[in-house]
C-alpha positions as CSV (number, residue, x, y, z in Angstrom):
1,X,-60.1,31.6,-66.9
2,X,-60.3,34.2,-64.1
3,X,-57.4,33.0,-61.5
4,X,-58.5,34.3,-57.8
5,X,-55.7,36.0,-55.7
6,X,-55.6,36.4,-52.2
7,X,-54.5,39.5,-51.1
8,X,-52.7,39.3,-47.6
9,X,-52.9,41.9,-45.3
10,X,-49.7,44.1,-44.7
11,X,-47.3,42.7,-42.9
12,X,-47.1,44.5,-39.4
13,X,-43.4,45.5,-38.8
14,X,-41.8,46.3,-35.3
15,X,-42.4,50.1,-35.8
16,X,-46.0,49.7,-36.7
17,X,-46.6,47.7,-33.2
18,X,-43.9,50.2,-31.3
19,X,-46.4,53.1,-32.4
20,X,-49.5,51.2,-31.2
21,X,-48.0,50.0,-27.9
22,X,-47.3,53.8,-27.3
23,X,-50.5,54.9,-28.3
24,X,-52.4,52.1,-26.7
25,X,-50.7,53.3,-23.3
26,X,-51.3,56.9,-24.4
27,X,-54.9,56.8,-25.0
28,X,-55.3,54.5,-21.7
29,X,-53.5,56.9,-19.5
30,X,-55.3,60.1,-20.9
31,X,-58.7,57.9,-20.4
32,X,-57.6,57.3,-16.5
33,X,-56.8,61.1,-16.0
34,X,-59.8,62.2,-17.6
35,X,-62.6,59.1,-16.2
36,X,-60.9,59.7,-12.6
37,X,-61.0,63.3,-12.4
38,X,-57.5,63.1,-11.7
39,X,-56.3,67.1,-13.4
40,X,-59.4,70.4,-14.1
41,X,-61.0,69.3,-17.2
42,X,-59.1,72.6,-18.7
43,X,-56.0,70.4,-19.1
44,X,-58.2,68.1,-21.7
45,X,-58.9,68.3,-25.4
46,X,-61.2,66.3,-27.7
47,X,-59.5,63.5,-30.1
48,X,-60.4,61.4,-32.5
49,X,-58.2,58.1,-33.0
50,X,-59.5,56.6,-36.1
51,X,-56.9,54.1,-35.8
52,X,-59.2,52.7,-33.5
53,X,-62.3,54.3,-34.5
54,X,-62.9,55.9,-30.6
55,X,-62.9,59.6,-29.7
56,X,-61.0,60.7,-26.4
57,X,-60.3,63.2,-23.6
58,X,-56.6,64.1,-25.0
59,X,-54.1,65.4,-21.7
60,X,-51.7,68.0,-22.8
61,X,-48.4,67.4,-23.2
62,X,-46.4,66.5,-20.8
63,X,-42.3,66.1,-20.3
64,X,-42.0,62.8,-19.0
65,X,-43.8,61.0,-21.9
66,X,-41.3,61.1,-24.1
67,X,-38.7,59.6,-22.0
68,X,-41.4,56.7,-21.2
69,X,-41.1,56.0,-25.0
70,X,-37.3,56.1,-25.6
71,X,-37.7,53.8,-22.5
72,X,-40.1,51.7,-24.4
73,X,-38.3,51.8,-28.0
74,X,-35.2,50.4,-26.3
75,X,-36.9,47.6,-25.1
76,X,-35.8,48.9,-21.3
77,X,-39.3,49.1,-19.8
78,X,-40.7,46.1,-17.9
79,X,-43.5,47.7,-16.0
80,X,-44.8,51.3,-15.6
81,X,-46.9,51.4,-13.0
82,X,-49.8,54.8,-12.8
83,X,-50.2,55.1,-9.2
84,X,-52.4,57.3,-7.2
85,X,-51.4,57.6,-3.4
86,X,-52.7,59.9,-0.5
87,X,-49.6,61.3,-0.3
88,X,-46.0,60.9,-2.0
89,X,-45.2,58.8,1.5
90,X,-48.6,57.7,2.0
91,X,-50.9,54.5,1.0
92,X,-51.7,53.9,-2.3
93,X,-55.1,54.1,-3.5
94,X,-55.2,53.1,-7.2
95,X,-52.7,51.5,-9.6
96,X,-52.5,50.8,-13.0
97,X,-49.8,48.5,-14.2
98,X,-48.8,48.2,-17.9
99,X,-46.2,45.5,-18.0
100,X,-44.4,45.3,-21.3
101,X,-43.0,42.4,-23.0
102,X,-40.7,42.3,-26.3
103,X,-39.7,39.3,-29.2
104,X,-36.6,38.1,-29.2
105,X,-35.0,38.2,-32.5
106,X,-33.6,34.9,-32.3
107,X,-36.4,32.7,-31.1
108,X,-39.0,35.0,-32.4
109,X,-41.6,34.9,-29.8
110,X,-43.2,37.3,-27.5
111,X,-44.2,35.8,-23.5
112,X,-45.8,36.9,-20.6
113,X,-46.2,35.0,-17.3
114,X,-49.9,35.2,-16.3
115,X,-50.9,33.8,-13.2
116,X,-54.7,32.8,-12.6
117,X,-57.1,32.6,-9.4
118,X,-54.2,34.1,-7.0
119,X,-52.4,30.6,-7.2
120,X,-49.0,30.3,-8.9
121,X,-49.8,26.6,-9.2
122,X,-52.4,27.3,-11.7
123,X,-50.0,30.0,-13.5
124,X,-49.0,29.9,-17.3
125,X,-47.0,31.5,-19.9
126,X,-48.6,33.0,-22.8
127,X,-46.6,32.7,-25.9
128,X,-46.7,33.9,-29.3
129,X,-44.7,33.0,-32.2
130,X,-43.8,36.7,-34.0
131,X,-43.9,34.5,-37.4
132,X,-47.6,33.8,-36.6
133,X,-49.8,36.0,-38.6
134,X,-51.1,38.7,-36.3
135,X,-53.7,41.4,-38.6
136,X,-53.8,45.4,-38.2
137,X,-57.7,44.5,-37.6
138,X,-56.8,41.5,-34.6
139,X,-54.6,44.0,-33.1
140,X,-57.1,47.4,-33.3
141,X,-59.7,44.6,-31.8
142,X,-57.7,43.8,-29.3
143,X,-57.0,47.3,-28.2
144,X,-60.5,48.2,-28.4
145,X,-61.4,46.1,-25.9
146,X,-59.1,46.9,-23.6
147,X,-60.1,50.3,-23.7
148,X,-63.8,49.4,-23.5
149,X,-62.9,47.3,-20.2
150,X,-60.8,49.6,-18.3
151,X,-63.5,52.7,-19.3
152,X,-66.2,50.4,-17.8
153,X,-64.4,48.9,-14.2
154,X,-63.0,53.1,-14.0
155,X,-67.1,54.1,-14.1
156,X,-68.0,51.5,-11.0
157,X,-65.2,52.8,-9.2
158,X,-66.3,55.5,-6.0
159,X,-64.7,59.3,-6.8
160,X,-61.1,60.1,-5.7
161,X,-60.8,62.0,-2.5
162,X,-59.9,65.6,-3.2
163,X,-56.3,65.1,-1.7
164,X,-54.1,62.9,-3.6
165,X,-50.7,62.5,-5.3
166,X,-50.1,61.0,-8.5
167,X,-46.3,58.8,-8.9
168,X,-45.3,57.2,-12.1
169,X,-43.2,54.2,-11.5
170,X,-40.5,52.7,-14.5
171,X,-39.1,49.0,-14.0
172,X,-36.6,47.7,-16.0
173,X,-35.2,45.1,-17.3
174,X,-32.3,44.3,-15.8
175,X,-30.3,42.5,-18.1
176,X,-30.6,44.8,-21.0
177,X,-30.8,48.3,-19.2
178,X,-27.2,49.8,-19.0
179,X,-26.2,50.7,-15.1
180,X,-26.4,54.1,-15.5
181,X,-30.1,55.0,-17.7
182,X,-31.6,57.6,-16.2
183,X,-34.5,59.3,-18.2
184,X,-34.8,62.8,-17.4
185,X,-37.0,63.9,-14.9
186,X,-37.2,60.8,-13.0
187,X,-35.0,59.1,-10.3
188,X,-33.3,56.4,-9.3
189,X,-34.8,54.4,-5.5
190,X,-34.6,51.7,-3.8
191,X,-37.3,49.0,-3.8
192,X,-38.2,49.6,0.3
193,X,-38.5,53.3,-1.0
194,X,-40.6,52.8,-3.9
195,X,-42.7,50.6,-2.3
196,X,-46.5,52.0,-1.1
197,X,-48.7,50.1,1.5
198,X,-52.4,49.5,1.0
199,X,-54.9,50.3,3.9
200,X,-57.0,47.3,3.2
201,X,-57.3,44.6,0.5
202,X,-57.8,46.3,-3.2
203,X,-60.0,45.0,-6.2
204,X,-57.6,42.9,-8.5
205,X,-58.4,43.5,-11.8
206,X,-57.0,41.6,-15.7
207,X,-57.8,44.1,-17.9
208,X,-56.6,42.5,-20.6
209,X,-53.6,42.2,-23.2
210,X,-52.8,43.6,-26.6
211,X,-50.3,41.4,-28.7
212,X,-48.9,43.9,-32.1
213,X,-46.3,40.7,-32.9
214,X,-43.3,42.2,-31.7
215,X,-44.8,43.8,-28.6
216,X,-47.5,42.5,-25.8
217,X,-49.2,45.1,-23.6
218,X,-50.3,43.7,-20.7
219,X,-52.6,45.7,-17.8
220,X,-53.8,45.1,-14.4
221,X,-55.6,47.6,-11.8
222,X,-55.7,47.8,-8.3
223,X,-58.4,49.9,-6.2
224,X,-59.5,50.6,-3.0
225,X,-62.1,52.8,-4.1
226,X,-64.8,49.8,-4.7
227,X,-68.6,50.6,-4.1
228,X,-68.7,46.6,-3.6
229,X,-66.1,46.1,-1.4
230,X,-68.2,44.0,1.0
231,X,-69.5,41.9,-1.3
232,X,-65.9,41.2,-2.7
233,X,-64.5,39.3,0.1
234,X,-64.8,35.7,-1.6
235,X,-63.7,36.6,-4.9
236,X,-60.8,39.0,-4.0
237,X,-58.0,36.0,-4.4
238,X,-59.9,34.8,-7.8
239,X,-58.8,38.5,-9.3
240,X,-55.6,38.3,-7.8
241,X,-52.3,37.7,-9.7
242,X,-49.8,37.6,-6.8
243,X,-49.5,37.5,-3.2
244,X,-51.7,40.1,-1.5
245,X,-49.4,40.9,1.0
246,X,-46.5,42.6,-0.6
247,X,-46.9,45.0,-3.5
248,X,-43.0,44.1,-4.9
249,X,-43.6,40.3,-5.4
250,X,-46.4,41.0,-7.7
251,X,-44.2,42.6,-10.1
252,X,-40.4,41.6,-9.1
253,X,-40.2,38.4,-8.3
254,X,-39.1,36.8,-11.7
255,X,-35.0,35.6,-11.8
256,X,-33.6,37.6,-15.0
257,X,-35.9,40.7,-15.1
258,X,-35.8,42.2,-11.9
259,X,-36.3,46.3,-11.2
260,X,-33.5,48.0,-12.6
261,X,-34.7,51.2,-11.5
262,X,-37.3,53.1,-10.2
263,X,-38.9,56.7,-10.5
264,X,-41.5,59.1,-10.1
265,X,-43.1,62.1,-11.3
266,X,-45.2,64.0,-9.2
């Protein structure tokens, strides 16, 4: 008799979805730089991730991304918002936001507040038991298409003016951070300081979410740079995740995670 054994996939530990967080927000900021036009293509070389089975536009190294992780690997990071600005001063033109969510050892579950159709009425929580069985392929899928979706909206997007300043932007959670983390190279502001206006209304997009079980990456764009702007006008609350009105709420408005601190590369 020829007894049938299941073979279960290998359990996903905190490091393995710590290294694909990082390298999901890796691969999605070199794809920006590169799609964008945002440095010379001199600063790019080729990569293959066959992790996720996708070849890239790799950015050379650069200082701050190592403190984003030991940011990230303490569980400090809320939100790290990718913004691109006329000036350091000046409006904002695009913004990526990757908010970050962790388990909690005790109650073992991973949440992120989504918010639907620009109404907080119709908002939610998603929630995700870390006991739940999440697979390496479920979470490569998931990352995927991400990737596939932000590639896509960046390629229907007009061309970025010729003058323009890039800030990176670190939020923190406030009740775990300790009062005086600074990663090197950034800086400590205010929120009134850190805050940028916008000209006119931007397209709101969900990108999407990648949950690794002990880690959700969450990310959402802002433009102003839309070929279809006109045609936008209805639909511009349905994309919408906040109030359009004030660039803080969107991402500071919640009672126990609040912005710790704020800084910027240049």
């Amino acid at each position: 008799m020829v007894v049938a054994q299941k073979v279960k996939e290998a359990e996903i530990t905190e490091q393995d979805s710590l290294l694909l967080t990082r390298n999901l927000l890796r691969i999605a900021i070199f794809n920006i730089s590169y799609i964008r036009g945002l440095f010379p293509e001199k600063y790019f070389n080729d990569k293959s991730v066959p992790a996720l089975e996708m070849k890239i536009k790799k950015l050379m190294p650069l200082d701050a991304e190592s403190r984003v992780y030991d940011a990230l690997q303490k569980k400090y990071l809320k939100t790290l918002l990718f913004c691109v600005c006329e000036s350091v001063d000046g409006p904002m033109i695009e913004e990526y936001a990757f908010s970050f969510s962790y388990s909690d050892s005790e109650k073992q579950e991973v949440s992120m507040n989504i918010n639907r159709t620009g109404n907080k009425k119709q908002g939610g929580t998603f929630k995700c038991n870390s006991t739940t069985e999440i697979t390496p392929q479920q979470m490569r899928s998931s990352a995927c298409k991400m990737i596939r979706t932000l590639v896509q909206l960046m390629r229907t997007l007009e061309k970025m003016p010729d003058e323009r300043t890039i800030l990176m932007k670190l939020l923190y959670y406030d009740d775990v951070t300790p009062a005086d983390y600074e990663p090197p190279f950034f800086r400590g502001c205010s929120e009134e300081e850190a805050h940028h206006p916008w000209v006119k209304n931007p397209l709101k997009m969900e990108v999407g979410n990648v949950n690794s079980k002990h880690f959700v990456l969450a990310l959402k764009v802002r433009s102003v740079l839309d070929p279809c702007e006109d045609d936008n006008g209805g639909i511009q609350d349905d994309m919408s995740t906040g109030e359009d009105s004030k660039q803080n709420n969107e991402y500071y408005d919640t009672d126990s995670e609040v912005m710790k601190d704020v800084a910027f590369v240049t």
